[in-house]
C-alpha positions as MATLAB code, in Angstrom:
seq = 'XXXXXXXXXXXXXXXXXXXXXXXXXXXXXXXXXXXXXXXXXXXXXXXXXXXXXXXXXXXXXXXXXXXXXXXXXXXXXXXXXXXXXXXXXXXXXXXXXXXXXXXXXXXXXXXXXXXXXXXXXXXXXX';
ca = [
    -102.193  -83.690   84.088;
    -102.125  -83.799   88.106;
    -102.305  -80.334   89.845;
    -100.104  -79.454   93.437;
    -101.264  -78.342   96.360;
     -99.333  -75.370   98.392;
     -97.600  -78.022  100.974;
     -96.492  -80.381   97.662;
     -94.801  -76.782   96.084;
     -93.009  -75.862   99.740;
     -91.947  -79.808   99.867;
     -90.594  -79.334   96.113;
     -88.668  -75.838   97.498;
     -87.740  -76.634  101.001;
     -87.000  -80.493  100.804;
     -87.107  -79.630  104.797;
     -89.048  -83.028  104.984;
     -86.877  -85.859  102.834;
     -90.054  -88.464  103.351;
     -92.516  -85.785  102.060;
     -90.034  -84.398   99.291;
     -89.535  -87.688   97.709;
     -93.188  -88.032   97.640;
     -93.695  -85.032   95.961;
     -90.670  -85.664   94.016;
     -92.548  -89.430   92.319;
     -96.237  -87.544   92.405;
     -94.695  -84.807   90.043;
     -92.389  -87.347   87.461;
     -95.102  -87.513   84.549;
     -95.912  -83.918   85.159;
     -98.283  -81.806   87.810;
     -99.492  -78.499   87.134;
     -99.508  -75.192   89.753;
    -102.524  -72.854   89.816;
    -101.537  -69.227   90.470;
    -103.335  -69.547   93.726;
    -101.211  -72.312   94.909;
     -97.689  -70.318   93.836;
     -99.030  -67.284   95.860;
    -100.064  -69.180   99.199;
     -96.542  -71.439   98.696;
     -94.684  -67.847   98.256;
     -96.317  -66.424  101.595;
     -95.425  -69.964  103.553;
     -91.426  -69.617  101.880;
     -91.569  -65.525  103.212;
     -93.300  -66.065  106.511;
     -92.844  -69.202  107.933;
     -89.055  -69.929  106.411;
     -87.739  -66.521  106.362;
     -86.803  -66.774  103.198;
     -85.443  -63.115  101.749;
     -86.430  -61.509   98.468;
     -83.521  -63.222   96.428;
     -84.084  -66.591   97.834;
     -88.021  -66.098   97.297;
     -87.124  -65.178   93.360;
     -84.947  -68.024   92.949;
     -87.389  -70.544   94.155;
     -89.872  -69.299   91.832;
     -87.509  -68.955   88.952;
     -86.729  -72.606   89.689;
     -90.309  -73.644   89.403;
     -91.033  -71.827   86.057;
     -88.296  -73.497   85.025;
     -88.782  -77.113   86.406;
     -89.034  -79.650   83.777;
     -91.696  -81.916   85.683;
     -94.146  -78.494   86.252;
     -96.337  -76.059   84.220;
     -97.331  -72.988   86.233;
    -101.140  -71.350   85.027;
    -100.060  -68.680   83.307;
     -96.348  -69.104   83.500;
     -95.868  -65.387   81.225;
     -98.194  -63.588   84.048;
     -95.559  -65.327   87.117;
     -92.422  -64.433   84.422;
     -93.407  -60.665   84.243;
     -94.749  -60.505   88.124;
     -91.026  -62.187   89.084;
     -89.407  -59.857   87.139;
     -91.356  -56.994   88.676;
     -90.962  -58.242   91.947;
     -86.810  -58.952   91.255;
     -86.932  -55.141   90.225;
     -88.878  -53.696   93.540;
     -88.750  -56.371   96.176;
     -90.921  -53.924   98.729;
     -93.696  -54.743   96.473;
     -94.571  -58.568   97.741;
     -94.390  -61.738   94.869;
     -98.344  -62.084   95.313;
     -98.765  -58.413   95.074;
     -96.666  -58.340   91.245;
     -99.125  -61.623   90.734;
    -102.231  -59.538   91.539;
    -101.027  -56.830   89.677;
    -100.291  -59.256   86.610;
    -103.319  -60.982   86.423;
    -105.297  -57.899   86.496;
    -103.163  -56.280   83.524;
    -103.600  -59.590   81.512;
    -107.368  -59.906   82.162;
    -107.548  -55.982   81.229;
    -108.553  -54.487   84.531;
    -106.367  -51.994   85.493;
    -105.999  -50.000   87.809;
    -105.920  -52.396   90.114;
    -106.799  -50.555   93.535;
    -104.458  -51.152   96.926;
    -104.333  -49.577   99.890;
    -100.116  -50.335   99.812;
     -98.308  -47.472   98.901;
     -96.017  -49.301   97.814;
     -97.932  -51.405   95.173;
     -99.738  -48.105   94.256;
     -96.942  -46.535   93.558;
     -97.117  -49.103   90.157;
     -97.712  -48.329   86.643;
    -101.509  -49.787   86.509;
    -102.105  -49.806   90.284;
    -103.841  -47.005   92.234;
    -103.436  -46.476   96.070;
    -106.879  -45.254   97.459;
];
């Protein structure tokens, strides 16, 4: 299976680019997988450079877990860290991620300086 880079995942969300989008589009039709890293740059592009709000941000990554031409790494780590993030937006997407992957490899608490993301069950603010 092919894997995406961040730019082919904002292409996929945005379509801002109909020449690049289509590309992306035929690249992905047998199937492309998305590393964790690429979903957390592409969420950081979607938040910082498009402005996209907290809703928009889920539903573009509800729409990827759910796309029938991609498999996410560790699609039941991005399910729980969406539904954390849908539940306390202050808390960034690639925080919940972080957070995630360190309760699924079994290394909590994961240590932050955000008080926000301290503030959650297996994360300690220092």
């Amino acid at each position: 299976m092919r894997a995406i880079d961040t730019n082919v995942l904002v292409r996929i969300i945005t379509r801002d680019d109909p020449r690049q989008a289509t590309a992306a589009d035929a690249f992905i039709a047998n199937g492309a997988w998305v590393s964790v890293l690429a979903l957390a740059e592409a969420t950081w592009v979607l938040v910082s450079v498009y402005g996209m709000s907290a809703a928009e941000l889920a539903t573009s990554v509800r729409m990827l877990l759910d796309h029938e031409h991609l498999t996410l790494q560790d699609p039941e780590v991005v399910e729980a860290a969406l539904e954390n993030f849908s539940a306390k937006p202050s808390v960034g997407f690639s925080d919940a991620l972080l957070l995630e992957l360190a309760r699924k490899a079994g290394h909590p608490p994961l240590g932050t300086f955000d008080r926000n993301l301290g503030r959650r069950l297996d994360a300690e603010k220092l």
